[in-house]
C-alpha positions in Angstrom: 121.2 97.0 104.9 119.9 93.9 102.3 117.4 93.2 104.9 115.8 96.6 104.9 116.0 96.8 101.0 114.8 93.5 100.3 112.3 94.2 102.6 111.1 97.5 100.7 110.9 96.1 97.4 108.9 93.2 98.6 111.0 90.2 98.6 110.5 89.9 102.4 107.5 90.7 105.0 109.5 92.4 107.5 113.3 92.6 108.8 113.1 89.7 110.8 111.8 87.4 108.1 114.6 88.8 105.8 117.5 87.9 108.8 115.7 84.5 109.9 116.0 83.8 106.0 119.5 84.2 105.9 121.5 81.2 106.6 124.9 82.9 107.4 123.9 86.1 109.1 127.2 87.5 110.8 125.1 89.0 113.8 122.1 88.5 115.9 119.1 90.1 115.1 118.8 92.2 118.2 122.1 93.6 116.6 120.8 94.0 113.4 118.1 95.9 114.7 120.4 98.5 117.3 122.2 99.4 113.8 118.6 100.2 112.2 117.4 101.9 114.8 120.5 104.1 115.2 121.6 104.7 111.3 121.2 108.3 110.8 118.5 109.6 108.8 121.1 111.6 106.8 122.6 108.2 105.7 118.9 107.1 104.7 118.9 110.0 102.6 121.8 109.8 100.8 120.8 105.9 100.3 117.8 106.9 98.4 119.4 109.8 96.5 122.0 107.8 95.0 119.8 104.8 94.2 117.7 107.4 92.4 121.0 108.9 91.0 121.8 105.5 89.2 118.2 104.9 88.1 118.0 107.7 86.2 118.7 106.6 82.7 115.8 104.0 83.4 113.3 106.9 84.6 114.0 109.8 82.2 112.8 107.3 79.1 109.6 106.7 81.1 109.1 110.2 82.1 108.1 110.7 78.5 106.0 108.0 77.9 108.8 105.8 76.3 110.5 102.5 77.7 113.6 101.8 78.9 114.8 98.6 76.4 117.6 96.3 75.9 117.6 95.0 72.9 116.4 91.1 72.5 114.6 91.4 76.2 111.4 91.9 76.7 110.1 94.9 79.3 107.7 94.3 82.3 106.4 96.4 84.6 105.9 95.2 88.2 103.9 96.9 90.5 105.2 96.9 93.9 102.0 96.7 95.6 101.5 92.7 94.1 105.2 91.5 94.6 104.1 89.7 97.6 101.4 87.5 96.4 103.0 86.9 93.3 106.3 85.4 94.8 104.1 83.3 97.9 102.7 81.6 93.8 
């Protein structure tokens, strides 16, 4: 599934570009899309729950106007909708 996620934050236009980008993909891409098209939406949900599950120690801090920090890094925020343009730079 790294195509559909790096395709949802942005790192890739679409599910094709994300397989045609990957050197040593195991499958073809008509492959790679049946097993899209037929993972269960269930499984979709249970994706996204966990993901949110784990980023919760990251959200609650914002929630209430604070920041998530590690010490000796500095915190950016990037929105999702300029990902694009700022990695074609």
């Amino acid at each position: 599934m790294w195509g559909v996620w790096g395709t949802a934050i942005g790192l890739r236009p679409s599910i094709h570009a994300a397989a045609k980008a990957r050197k040593d993909l195991p499958v073809s891409i008509t492959s790679l899309y049946d097993k899209i098209n037929h993972t269960e939406p269930g499984m979709v949900r249970a994706l996204v729950q966990g993901s949110a599950e784990r980023l919760e120690p990251v959200l609650q801090p914002m929630r209430h106007g604070q920041v998530a920090t590690v010490p000796g890094y500095r915190v950016r925020i990037l929105d999702g909708n300029h990902l694009a343009g700022a990695l074609s730079t």
